[in-house]
N, C-alpha and C positions, 0 to 999 in steps of 0.2 A: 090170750088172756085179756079181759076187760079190766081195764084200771080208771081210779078216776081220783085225779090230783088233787088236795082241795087247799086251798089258801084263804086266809081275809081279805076280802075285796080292797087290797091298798097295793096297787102297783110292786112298793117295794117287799112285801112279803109274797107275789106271787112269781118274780121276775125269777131268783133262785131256784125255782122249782121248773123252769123250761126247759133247761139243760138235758136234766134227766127224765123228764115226760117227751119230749123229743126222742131220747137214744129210744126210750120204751116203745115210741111207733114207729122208729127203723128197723126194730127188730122183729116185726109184724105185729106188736100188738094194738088193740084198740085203747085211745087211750082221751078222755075228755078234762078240761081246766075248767074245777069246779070255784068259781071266785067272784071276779065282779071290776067294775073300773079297769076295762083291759088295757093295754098296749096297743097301739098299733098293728106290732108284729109279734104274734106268738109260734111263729115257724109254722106255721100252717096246722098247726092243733083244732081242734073242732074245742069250740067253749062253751057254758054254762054261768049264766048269771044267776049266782044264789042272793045275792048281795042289798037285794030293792029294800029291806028293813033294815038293816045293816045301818049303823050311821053310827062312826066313832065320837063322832062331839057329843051326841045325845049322851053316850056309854059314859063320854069324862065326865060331863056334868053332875050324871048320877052317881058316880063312883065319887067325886070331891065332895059332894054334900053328904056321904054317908062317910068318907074318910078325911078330912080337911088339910091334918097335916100330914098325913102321907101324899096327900097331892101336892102341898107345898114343896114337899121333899122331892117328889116327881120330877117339877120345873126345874130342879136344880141338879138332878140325875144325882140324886143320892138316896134313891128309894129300893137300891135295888129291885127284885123281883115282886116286893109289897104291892104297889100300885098297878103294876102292868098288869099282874093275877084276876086284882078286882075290877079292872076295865077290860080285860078282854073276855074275861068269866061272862061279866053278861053282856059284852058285844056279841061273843058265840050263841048266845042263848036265839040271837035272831036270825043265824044260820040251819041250827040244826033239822027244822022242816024244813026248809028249801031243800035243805042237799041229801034229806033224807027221801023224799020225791022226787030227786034227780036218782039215787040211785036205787029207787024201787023199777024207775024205767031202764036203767044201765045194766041193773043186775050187777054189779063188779065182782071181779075175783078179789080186789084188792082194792084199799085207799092208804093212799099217799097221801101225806097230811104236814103240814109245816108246825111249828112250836104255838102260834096263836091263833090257830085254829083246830082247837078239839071237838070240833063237832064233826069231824073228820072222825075221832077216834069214838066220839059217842054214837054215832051213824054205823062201821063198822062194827061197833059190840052187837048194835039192833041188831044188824044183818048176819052177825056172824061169820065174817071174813075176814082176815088180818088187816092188818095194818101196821105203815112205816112210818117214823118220826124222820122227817127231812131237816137236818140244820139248816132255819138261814140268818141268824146271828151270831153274834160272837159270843152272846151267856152258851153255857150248854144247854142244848134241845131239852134234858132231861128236868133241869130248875126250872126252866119255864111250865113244863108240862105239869110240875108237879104242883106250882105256883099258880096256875091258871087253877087247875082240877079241883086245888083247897081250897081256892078261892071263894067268898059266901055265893056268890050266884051259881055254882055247880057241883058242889061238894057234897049233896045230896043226889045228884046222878050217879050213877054205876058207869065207870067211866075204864075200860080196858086197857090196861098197860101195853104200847105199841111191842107187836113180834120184831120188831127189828127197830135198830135206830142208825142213820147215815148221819157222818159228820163230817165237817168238812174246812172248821177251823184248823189252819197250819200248827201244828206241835210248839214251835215257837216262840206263837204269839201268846199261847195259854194252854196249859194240860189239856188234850185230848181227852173228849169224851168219853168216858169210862163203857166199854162195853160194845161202843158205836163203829160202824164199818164206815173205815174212811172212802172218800170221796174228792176228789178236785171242786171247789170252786171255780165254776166255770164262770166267768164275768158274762152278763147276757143286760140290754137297756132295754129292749122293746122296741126297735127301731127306730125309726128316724133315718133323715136323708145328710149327707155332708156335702156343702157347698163349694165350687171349685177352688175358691182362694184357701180351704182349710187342708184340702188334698196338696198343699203347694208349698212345698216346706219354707219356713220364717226364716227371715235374714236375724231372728232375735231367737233366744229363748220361747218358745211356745207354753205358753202357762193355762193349761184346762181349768175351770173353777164350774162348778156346780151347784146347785141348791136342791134340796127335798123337794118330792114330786107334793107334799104335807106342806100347806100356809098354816102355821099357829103362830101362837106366843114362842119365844125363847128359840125359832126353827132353827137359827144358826145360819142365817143367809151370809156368804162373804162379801158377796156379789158389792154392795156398799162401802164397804171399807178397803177394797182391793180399789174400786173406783176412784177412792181419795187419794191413795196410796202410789198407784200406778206411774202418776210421771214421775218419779222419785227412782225408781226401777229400768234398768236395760232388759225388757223384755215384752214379748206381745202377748198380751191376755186375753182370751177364748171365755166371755160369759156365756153357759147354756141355761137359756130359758133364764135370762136375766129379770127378774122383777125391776127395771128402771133400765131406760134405753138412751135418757137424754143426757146430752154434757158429757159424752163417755172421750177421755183423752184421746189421743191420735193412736196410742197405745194400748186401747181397749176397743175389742168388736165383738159387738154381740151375737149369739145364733139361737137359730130354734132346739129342739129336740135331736138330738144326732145318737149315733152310735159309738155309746163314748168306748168300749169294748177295742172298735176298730183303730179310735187315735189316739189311745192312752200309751200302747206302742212307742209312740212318737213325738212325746210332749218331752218337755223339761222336768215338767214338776205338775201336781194336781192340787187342787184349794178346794174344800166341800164342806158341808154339813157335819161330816164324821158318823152319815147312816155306814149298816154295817157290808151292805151289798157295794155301796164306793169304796170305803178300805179295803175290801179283799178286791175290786177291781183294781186300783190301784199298786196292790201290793203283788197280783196277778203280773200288772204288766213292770215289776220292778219300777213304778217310779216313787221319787219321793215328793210325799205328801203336809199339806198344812191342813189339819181338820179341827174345827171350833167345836169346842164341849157345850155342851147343854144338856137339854133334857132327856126323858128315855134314857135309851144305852148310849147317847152319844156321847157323854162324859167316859166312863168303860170302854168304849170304843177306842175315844182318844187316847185317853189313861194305857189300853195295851200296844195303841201303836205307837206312843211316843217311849215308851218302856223299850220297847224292842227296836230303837232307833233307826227307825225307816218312816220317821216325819214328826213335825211340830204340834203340839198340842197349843192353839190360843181362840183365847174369846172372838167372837165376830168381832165386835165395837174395839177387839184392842188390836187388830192385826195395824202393822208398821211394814213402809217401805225395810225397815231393816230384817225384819221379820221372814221378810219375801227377800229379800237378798239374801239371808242365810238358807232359804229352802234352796234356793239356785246355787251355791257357791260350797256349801260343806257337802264334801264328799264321802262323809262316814256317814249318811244321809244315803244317798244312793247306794253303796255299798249292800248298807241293811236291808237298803227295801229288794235291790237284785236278791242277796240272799236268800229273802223268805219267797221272791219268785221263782228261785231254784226248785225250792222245798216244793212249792205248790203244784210245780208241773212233774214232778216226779211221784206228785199222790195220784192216785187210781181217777181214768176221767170216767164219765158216768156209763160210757158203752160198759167197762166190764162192770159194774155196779149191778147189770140187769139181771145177769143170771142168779143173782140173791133174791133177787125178787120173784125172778122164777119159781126158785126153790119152795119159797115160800106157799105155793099155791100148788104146787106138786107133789109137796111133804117131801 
């Protein structure tokens, strides 16, 4: 079976979909990652760069001059689905002949396709092959999809409603996809290398903080106010891909790119953005989390993981030394987050997922 995965050229919409395009070429088939801006490491996948018009600044720009206060509402993540619809409506619009000439040469049996990227599903109707909606945030695959597809830049395509949908939000954190075959959230970075003092367990609390692979307005970087924060705190803080290297406390050391997958395991506690591929890694490896709300889903993001206590909801600019002593010290805090890692590792990992996909092509 030929398959061909396709995501929006932004690291973190394609990194969720490795998992199970991986199990898909252990189990012999042929399988290509139709996207753009890769990883380092995609497990040794063969790729496809659809992504060279592609450019999301350009898509806000236009989308905020035709919508203004929906974009205002945007920055503050309280747009709901409004705004993502009309940005990614015609950010796909720059995908669909790329990856409809990727797979006039692929032929596929099938496309795999994530929630902001329908030209996965409009490529598929051309060619007349099915296709699978892959969750990889925390709205349902299905609001997105429908919220993209009414969107004014594509609402006049004939646009096929996915033969199958994988989910793979925990029951938990928010009603399960109606309809949708679950799935494990497999946490996956894209590689990166870990340096030997981080292999070396801390005579303190070890505290991960992270930032979006995305520089914008509103990103929700910690990175600076854990900074300020830190001598106030008994514990050692791990910035990856720190935007600021200088002045960092005795208490803070920076690193490159790692695999955060491997040492989320082993940390105390995690500090991020609150995208939705670090909350389920996080919540993946039971630890507890402090995630800053902002823009997109990252306000919903926070909003359902601090609901289902297994971590802190606070703004970048307001995180406090006490802040970060109660992620480290309240244990109904870890509790939660172990919890929803029970749940997770008890949902279906994506080897059995294939044979659905099989099915699908075999009738």
């Amino acid at each position: 079976m030929r398959i061909v995965f396709a995501a929006a050229p932004l690291q973190g919409h394609l990194l969720p979909l490795i998992p199970l395009a991986a199990a898909c070429r252990d189990a012999g088939h042929d399988v290509v990652l139709a996207a753009g801006n890769f990883p380092p490491d995609v497990r040794g996948l063969r790729t496809a760069d659809i992504g060279a018009s592609f450019s999301l600044p350009r898509s806000a720009v236009r989308a905020s001059l035709r919508h203004p206060a929906l974009a205002r509402s945007e920055m503050r993540g309280t747009a709901g689905h409004g705004f993502v619809g009309e940005l990614f409506g015609r950010a796909n619009l720059a995908l669909v002949d790329p990856l409809l000439a990727l797979a006039e040469r692929e032929r596929p049996d099938l496309i795999v396709f994530e929630p902001l990227c329908e030209a996965g599903a409009i490529v598929a109707g051309r060619l007349s092959v099915p296709s699978v909606l892959q969750e990889n945030t925390l709205w349902p695959a299905t609001e997105l999809f429908q919220a993209v597809t009414t969107g004014s830049a594509l609402r006049r395509l004939d646009i096929p409603a996915p033969e199958l949908i994988i989910g793979v939000t925990p029951p938990s954190l928010r009603p399960f996809t109606p309809g949708a075959l679950p799935m494990r959230p497999v946490p996956y970075s894209g590689g990166g290398s870990v340096p030997d003092w981080l292999r070396t367990p801390s005579e303190r609390p070890r505290v991960l903080v992270s930032r979006s692979t995305l520089d914008g307005p509103n990103d929700g970087d910690p990175g600076p106010a854990i900074i300020a924060a830190a001598g106030r705190v008994d514990a050692e803080f791990v910035l990856v891909r720190p935007s600021a290297t200088r002045g960092l406390p005795p208490n803070v050391r920076g690193v490159g790119r790692v695999p955060l997958a491997e040492l989320l395991p082993g940390a105390a506690a995690f500090v991020h953005h609150a995208g939705a591929g670090s909350v389920l890694g996080g919540l993946a490896a039971g630890v507890p989390q402090l995630v800053t709300p902002g823009a997109g889903d990252r306000k919903h993001n926070a909003e359902l993981l601090a609901r289902r206590g297994a971590g802190l909801a606070v703004t970048a600019k307001a995180i406090t030394a006490d802040d970060l002593n109660r992620l480290l010290t309240d244990r109904s805090l870890r509790t939660s987050a172990q919890e929803v890692a029970a749940e997770i590792a008890a949902m279906p990992d994506p080897a059995t997922v294939v044979p659905a996909l099989e099915k699908l092509v075999s009738g």
